[in-house]
N, CA, C and O atoms as a Tinker XYZ file with bonds, in Angstrom:
   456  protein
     1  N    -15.330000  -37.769000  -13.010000    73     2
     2  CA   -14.698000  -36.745000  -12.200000    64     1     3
     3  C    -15.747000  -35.748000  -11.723000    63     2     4     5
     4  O    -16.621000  -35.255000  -12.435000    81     3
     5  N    -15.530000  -35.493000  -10.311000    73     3     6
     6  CA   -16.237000  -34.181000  -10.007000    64     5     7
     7  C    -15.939000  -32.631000  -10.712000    63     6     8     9
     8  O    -14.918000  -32.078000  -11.121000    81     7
     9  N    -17.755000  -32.136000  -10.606000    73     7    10
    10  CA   -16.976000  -30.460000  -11.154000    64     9    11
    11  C    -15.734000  -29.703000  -10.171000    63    10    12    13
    12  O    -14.991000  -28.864000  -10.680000    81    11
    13  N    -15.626000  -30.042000   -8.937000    73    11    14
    14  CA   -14.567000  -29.761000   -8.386000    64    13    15
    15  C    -13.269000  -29.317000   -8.817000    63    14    16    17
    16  O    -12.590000  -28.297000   -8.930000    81    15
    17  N    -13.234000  -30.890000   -9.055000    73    15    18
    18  CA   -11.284000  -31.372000   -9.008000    64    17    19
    19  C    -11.195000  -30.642000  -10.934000    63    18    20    21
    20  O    -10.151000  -30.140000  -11.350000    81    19
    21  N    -12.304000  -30.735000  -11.701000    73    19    22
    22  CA   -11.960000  -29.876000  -12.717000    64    21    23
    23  C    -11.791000  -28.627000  -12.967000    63    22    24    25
    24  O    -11.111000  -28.226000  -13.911000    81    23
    25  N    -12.652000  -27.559000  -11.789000    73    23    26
    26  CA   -12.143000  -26.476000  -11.633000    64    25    27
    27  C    -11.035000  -26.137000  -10.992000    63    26    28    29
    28  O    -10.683000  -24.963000  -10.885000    81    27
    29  N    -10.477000  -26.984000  -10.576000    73    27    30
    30  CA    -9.109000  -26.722000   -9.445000    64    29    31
    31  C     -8.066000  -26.870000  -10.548000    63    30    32    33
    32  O     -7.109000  -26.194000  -10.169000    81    31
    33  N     -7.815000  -27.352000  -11.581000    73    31    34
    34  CA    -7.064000  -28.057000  -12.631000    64    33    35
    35  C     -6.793000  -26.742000  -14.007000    63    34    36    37
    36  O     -5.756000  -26.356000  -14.546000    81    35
    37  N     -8.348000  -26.322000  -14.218000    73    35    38
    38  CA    -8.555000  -25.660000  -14.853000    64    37    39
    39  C     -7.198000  -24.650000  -15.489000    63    38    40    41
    40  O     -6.770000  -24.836000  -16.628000    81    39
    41  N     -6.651000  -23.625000  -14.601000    73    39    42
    42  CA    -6.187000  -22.832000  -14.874000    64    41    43
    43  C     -4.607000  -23.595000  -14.895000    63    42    44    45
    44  O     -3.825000  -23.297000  -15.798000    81    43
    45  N     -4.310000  -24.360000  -14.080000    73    43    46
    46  CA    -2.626000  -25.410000  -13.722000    64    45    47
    47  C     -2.992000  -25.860000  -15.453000    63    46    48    49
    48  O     -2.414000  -25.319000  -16.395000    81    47
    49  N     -3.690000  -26.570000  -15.561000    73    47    50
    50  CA    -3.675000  -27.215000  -16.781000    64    49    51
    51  C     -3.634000  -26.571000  -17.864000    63    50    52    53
    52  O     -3.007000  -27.166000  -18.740000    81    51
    53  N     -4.224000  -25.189000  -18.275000    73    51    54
    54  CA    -3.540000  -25.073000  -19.628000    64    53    55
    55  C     -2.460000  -23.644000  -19.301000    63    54    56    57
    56  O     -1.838000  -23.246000  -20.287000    81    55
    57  N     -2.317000  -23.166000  -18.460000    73    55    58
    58  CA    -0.961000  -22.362000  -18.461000    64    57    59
    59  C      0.199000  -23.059000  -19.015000    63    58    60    61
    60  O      0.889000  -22.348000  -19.746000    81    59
    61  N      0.522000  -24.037000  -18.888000    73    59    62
    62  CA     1.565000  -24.995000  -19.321000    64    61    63
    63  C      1.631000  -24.565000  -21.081000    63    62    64    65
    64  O      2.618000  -24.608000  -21.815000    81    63
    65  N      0.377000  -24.198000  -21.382000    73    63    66
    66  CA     0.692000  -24.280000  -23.038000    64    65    67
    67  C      0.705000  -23.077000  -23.926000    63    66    68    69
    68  O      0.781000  -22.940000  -25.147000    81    67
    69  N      0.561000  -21.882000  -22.472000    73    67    70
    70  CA     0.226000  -21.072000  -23.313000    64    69    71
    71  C      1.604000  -19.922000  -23.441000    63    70    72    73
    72  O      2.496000  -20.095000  -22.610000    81    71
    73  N      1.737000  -19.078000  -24.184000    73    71    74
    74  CA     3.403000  -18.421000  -24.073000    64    73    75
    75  C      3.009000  -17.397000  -23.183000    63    74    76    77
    76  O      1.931000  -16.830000  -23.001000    81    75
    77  N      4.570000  -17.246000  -22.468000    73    75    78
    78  CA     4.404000  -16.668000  -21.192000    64    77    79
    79  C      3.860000  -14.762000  -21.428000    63    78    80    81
    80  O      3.700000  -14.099000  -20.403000    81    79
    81  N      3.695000  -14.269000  -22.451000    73    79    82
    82  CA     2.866000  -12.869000  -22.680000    64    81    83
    83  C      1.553000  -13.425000  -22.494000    63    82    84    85
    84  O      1.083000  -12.299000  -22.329000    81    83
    85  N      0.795000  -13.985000  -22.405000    73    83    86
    86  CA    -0.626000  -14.437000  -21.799000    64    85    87
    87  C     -0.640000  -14.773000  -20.615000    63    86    88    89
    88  O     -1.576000  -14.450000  -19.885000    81    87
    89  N      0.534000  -15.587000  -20.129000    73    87    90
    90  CA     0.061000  -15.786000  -18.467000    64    89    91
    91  C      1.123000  -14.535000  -17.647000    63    90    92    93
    92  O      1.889000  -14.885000  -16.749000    81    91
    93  N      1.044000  -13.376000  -18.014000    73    91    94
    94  CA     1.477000  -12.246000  -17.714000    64    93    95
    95  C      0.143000  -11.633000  -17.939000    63    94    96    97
    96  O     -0.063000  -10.461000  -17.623000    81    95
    97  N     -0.182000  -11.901000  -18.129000    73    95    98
    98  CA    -1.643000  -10.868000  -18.692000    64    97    99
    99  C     -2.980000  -11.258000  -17.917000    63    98   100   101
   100  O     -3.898000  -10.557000  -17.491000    81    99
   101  N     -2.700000  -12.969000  -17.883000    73    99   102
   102  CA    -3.888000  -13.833000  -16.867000    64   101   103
   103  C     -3.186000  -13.101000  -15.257000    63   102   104   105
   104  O     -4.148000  -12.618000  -14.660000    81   103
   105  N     -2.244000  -12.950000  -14.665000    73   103   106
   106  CA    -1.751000  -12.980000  -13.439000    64   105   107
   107  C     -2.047000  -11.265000  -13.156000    63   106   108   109
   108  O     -2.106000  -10.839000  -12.003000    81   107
   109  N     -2.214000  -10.402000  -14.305000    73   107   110
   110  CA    -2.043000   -9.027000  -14.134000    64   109   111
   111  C     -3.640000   -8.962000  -13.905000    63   110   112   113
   112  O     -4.064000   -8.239000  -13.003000    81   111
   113  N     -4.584000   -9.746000  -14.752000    73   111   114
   114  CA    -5.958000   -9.895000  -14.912000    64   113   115
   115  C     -6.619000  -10.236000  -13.251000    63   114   116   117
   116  O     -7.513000   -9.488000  -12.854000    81   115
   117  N     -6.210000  -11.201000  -12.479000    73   115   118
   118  CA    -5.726000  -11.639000  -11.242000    64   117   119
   119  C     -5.400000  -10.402000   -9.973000    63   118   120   121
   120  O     -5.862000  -10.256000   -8.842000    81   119
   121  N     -4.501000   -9.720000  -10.683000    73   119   122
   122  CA    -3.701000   -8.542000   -9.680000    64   121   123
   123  C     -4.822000   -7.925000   -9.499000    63   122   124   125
   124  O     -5.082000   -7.671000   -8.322000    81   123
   125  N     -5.936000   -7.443000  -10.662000    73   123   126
   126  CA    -6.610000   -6.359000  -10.669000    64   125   127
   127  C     -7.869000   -6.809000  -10.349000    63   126   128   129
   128  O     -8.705000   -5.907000  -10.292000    81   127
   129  N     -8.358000   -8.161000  -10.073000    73   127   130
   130  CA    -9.444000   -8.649000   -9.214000    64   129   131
   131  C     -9.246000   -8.497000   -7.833000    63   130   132   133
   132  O    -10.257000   -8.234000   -7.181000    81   131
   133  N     -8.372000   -8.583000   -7.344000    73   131   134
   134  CA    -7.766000   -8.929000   -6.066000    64   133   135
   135  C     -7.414000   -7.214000   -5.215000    63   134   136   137
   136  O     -6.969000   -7.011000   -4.085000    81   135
   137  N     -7.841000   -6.176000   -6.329000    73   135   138
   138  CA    -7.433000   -4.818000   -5.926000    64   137   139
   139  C     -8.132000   -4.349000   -4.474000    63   138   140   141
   140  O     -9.222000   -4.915000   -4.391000    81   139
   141  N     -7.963000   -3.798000   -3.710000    73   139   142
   142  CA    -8.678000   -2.786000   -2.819000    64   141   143
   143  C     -8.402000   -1.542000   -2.886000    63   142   144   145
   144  O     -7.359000   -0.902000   -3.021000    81   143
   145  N    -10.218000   -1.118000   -2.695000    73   143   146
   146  CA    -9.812000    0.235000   -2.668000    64   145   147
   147  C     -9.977000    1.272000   -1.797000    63   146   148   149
   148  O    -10.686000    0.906000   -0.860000    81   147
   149  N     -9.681000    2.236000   -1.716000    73   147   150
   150  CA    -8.935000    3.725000   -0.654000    64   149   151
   151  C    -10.032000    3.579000   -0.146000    63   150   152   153
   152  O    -10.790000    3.029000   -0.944000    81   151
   153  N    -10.722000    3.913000    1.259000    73   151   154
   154  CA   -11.709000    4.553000    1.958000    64   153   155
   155  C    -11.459000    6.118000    2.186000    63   154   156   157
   156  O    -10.399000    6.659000    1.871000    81   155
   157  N    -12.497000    6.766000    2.743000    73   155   158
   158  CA   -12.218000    8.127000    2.601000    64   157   159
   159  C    -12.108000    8.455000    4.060000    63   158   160   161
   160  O    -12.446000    7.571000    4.847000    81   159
   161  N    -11.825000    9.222000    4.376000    73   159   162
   162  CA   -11.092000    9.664000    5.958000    64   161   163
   163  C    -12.252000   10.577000    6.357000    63   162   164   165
   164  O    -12.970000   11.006000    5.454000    81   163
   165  N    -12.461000   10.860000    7.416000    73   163   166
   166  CA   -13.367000   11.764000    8.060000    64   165   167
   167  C    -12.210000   13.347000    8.359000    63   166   168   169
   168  O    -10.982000   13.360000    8.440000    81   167
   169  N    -13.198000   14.528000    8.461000    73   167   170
   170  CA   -12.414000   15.521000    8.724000    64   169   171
   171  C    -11.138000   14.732000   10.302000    63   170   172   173
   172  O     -9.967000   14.351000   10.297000    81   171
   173  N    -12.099000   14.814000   11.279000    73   171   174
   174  CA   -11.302000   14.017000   12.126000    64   173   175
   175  C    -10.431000   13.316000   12.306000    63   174   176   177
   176  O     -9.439000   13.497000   13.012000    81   175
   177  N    -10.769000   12.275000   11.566000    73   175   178
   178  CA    -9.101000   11.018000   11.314000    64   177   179
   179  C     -8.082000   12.166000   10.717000    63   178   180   181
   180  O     -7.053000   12.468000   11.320000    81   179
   181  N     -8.514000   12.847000    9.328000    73   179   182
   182  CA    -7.384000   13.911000    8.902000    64   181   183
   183  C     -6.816000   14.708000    9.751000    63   182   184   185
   184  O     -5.614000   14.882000    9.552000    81   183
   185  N     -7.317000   15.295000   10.705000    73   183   186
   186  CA    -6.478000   16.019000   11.864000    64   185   187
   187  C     -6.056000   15.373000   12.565000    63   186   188   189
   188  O     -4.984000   15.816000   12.980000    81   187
   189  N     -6.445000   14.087000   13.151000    73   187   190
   190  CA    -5.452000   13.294000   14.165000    64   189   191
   191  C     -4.609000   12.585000   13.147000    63   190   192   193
   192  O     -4.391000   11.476000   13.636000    81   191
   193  N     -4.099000   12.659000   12.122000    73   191   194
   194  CA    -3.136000   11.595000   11.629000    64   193   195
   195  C     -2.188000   12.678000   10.692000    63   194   196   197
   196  O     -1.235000   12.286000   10.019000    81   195
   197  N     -2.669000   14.267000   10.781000    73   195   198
   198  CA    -1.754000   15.747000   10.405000    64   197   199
   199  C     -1.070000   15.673000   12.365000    63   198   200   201
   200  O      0.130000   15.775000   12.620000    81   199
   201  N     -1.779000   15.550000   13.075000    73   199   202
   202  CA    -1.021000   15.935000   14.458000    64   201   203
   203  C     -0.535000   14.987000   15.016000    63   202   204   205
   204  O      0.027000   15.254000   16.078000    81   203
   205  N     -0.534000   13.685000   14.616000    73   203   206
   206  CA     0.909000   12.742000   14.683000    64   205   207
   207  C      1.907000   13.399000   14.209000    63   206   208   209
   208  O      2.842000   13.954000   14.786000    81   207
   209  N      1.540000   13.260000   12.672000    73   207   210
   210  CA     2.855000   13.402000   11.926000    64   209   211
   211  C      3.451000   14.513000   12.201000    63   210   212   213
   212  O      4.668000   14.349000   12.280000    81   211
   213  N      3.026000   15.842000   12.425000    73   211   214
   214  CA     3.998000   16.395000   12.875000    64   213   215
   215  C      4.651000   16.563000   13.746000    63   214   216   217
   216  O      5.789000   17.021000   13.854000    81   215
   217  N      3.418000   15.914000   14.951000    73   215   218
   218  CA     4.377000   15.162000   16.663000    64   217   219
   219  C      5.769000   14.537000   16.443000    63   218   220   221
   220  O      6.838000   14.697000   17.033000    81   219
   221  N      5.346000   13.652000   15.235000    73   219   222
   222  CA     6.676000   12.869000   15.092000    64   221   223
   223  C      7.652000   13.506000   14.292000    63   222   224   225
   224  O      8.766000   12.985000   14.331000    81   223
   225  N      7.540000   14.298000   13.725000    73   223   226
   226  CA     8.659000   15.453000   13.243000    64   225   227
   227  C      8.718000   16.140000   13.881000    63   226   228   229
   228  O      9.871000   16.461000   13.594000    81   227
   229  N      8.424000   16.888000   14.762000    73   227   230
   230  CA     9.144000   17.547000   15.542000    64   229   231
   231  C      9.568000   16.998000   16.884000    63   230   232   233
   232  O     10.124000   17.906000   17.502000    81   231
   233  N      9.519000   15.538000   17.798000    73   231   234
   234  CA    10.237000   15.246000   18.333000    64   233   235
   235  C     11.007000   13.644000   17.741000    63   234   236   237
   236  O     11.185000   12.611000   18.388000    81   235
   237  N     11.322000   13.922000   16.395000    73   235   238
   238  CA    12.041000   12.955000   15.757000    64   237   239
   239  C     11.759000   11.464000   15.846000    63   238   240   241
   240  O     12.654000   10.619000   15.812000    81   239
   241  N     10.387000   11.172000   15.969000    73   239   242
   242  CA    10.018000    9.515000   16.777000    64   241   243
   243  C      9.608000    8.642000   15.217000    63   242   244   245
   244  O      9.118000    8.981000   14.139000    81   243
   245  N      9.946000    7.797000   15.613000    73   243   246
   246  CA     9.296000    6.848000   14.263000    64   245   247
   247  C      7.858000    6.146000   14.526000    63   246   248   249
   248  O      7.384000    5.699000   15.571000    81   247
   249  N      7.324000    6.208000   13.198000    73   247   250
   250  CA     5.945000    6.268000   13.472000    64   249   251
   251  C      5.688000    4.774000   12.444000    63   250   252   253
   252  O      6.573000    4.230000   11.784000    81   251
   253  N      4.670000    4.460000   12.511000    73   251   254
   254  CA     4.385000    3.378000   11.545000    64   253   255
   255  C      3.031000    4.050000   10.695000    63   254   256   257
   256  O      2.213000    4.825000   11.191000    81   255
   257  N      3.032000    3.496000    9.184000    73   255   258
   258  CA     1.957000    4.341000    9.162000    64   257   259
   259  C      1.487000    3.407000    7.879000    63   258   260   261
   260  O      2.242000    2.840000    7.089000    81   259
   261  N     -0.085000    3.395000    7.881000    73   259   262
   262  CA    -0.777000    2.487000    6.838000    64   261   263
   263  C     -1.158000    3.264000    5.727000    63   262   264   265
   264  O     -1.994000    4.166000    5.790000    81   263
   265  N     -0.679000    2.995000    4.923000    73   263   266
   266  CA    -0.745000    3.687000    3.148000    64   265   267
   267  C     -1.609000    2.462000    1.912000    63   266   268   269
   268  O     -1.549000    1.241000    1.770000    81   267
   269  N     -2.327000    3.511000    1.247000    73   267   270
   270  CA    -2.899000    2.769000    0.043000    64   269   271
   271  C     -1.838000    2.902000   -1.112000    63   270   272   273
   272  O     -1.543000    4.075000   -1.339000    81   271
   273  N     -1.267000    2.071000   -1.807000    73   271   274
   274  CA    -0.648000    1.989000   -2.881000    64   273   275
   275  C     -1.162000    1.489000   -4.132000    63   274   276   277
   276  O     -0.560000    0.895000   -5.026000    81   275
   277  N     -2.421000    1.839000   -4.046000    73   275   278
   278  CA    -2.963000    2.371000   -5.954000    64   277   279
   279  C     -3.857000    0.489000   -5.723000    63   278   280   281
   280  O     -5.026000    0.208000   -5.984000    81   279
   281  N     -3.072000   -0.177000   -5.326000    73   279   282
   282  CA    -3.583000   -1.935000   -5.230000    64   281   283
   283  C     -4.412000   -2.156000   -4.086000    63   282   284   285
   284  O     -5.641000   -2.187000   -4.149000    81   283
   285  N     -3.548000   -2.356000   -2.736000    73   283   286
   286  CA    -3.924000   -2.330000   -1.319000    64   285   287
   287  C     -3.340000   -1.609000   -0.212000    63   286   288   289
   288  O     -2.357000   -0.892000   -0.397000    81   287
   289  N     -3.658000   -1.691000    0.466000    73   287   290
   290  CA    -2.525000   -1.092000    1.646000    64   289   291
   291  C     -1.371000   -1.855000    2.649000    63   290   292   293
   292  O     -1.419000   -2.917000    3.269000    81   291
   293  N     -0.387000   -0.886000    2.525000    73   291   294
   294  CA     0.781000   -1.356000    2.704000    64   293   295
   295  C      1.133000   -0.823000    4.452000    63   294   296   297
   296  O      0.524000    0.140000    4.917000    81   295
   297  N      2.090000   -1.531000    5.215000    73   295   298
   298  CA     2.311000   -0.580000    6.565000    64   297   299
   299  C      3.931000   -0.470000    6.469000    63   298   300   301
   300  O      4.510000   -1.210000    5.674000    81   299
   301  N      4.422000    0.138000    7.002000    73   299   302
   302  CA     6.043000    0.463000    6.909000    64   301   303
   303  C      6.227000    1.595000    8.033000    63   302   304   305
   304  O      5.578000    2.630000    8.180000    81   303
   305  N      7.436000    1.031000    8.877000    73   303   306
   306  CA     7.890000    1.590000   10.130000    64   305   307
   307  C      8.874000    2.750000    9.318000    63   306   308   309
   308  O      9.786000    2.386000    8.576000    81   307
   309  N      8.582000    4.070000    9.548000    73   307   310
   310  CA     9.200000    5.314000    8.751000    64   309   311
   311  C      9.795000    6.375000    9.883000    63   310   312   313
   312  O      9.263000    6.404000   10.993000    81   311
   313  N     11.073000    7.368000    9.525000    73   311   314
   314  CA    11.153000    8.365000   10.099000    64   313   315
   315  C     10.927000    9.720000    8.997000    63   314   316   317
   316  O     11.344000    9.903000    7.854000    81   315
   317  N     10.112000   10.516000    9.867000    73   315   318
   318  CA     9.772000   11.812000    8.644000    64   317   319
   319  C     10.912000   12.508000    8.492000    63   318   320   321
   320  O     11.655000   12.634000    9.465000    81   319
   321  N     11.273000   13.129000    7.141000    73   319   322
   322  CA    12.092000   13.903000    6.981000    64   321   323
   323  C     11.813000   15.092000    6.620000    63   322   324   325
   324  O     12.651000   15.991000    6.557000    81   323
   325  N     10.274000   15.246000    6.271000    73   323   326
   326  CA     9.325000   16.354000    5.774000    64   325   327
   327  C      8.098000   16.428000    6.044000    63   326   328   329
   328  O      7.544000   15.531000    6.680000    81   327
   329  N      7.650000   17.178000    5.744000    73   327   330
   330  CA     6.043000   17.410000    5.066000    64   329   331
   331  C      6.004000   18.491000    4.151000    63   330   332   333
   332  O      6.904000   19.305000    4.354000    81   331
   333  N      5.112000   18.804000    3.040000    73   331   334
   334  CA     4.932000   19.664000    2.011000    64   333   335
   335  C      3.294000   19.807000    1.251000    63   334   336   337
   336  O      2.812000   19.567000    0.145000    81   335
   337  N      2.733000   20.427000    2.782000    73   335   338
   338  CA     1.571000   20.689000    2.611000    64   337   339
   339  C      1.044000   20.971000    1.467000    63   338   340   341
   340  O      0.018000   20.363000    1.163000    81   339
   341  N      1.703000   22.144000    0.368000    73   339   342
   342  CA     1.579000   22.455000   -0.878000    64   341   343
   343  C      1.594000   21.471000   -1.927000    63   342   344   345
   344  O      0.757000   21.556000   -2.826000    81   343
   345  N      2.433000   20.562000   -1.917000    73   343   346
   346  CA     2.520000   19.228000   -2.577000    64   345   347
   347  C      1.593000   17.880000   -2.455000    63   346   348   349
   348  O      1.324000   16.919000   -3.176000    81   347
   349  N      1.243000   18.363000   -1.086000    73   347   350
   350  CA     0.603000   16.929000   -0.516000    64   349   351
   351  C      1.233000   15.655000   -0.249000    63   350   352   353
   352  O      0.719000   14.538000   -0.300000    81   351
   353  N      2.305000   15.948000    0.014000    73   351   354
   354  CA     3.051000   14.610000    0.092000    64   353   355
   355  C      4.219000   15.089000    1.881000    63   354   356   357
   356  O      4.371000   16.113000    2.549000    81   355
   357  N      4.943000   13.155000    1.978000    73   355   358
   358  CA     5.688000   12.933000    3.360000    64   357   359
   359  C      6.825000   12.351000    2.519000    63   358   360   361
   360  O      7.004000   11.539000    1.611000    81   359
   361  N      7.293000   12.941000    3.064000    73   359   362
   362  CA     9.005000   12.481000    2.842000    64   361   363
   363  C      9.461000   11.542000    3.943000    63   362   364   365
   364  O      8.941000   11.807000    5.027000    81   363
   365  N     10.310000   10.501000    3.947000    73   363   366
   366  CA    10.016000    9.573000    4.713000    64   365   367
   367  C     11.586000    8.589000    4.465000    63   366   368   369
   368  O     11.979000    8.153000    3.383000    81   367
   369  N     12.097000    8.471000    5.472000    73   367   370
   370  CA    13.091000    7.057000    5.228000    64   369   371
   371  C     12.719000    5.947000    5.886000    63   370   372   373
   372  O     12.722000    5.919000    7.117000    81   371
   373  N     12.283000    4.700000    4.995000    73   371   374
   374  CA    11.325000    3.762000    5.954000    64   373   375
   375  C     13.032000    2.918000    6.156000    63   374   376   377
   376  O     14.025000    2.596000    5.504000    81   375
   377  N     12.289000    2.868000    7.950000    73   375   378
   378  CA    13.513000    1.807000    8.826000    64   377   379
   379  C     14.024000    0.864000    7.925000    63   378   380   381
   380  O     15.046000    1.113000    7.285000    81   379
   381  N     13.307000   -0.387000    7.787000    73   379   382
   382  CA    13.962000   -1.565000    7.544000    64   381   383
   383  C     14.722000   -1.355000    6.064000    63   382   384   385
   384  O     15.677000   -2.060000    5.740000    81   383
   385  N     14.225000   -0.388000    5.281000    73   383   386
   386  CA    15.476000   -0.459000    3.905000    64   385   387
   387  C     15.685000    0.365000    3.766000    63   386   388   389
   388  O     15.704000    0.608000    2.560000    81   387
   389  N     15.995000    1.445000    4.560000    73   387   390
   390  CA    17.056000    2.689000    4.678000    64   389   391
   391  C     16.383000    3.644000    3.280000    63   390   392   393
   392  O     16.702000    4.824000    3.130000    81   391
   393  N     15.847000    3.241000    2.746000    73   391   394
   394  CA    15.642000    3.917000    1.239000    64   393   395
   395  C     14.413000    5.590000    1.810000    63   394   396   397
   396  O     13.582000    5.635000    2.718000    81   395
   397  N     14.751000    6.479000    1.002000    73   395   398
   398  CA    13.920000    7.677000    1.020000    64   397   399
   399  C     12.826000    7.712000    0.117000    63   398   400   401
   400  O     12.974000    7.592000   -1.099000    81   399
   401  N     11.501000    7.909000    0.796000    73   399   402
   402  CA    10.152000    7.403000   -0.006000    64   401   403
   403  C      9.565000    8.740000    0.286000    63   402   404   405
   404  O      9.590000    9.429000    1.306000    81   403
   405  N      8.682000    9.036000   -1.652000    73   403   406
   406  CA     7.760000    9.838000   -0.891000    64   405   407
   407  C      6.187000    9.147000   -0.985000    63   406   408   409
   408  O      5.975000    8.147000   -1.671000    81   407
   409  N      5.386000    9.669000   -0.385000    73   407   410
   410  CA     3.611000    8.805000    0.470000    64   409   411
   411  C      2.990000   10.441000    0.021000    63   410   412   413
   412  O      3.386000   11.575000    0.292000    81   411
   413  N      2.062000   10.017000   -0.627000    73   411   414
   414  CA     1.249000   11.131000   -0.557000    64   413   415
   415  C      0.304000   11.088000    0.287000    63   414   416   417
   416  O     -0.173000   10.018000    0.667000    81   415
   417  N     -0.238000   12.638000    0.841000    73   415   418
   418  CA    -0.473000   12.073000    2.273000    64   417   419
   419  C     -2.327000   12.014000    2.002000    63   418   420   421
   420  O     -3.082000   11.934000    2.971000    81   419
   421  N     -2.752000   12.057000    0.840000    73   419   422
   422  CA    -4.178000   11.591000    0.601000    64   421   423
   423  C     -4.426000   10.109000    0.608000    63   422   424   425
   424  O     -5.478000    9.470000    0.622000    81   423
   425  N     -2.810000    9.637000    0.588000    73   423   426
   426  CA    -2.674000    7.561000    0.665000    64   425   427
   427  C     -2.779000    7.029000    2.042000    63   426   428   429
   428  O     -2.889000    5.867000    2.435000    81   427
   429  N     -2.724000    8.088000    2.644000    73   427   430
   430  CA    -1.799000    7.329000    4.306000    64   429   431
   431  C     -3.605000    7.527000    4.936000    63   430   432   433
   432  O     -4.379000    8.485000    4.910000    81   431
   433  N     -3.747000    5.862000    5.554000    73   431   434
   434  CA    -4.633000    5.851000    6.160000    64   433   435
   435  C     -4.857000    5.905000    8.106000    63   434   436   437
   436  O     -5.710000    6.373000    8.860000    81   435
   437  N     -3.794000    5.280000    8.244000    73   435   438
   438  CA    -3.557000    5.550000    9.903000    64   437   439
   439  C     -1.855000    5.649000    9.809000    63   438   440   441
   440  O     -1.012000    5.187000    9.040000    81   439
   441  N     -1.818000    6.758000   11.376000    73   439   442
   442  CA    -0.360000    6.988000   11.505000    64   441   443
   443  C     -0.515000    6.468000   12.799000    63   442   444   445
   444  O     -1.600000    6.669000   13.346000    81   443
   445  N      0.619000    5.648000   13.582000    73   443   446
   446  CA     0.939000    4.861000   15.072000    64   445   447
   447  C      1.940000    5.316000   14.973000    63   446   448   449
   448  O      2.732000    5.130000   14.050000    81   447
   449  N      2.153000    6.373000   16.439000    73   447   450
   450  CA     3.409000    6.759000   17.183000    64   449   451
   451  C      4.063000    5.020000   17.715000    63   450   452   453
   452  O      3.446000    4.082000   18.221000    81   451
   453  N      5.257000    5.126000   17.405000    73   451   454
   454  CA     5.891000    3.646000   17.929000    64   453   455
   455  C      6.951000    4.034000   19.293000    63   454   456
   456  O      7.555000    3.136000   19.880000    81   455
């Protein structure tokens, strides 16, 4: 056999034997290789993506906006329901599941007027 087809096997082959609190632990081991992380914003990007968001709160528009969530970044079509400069955070009901989220706004990497 090639070293190949034995590394491809490798991991299929003994998960089968091992109890499932280890391959919870191999897949979490996995999650946290696979992480990305935050870039940092320029003063600039921070003021154009503070003067969206409040464009879009104050003429009620839904915006789409790219957020880091601790893993990678996520995008979600949102309408603002806030901001709380003091807090650092956006209050937010994202479109497609009606649900009320809050984004802290040191996560949010680009905001798109839609």
């Amino acid at each position: 056999m090639t070293r190949e087809r034995i590394n491809d096997r490798g991991t299929i082959k003994w998960t089968s034997m091992m109890l499932p609190e280890h391959v919870e632990k191999l897949k979490e081991m996995w999650r946290e290789d696979e992480r990305v992380e935050k870039g940092d914003l320029d003063e600039q990007q921070a003021a154009e993506i503070d003067f969206k968001l409040q464009l879009a709160l104050k003429d009620d528009l839904t915006v789409g906006i790219s957020y880091h969530n601790g893993f990678d970044y996520r995008y979600a079509k949102v309408k603002i329901l806030s901001i709380i400069h003091e807090k650092k955070t956006l209050y937010v009901v994202n479109q497609e599941s009606k649900d009320k989220v809050e984004v802290s706004l040191h996560a949010i990497n680009e905001v798109t007027i839609i």
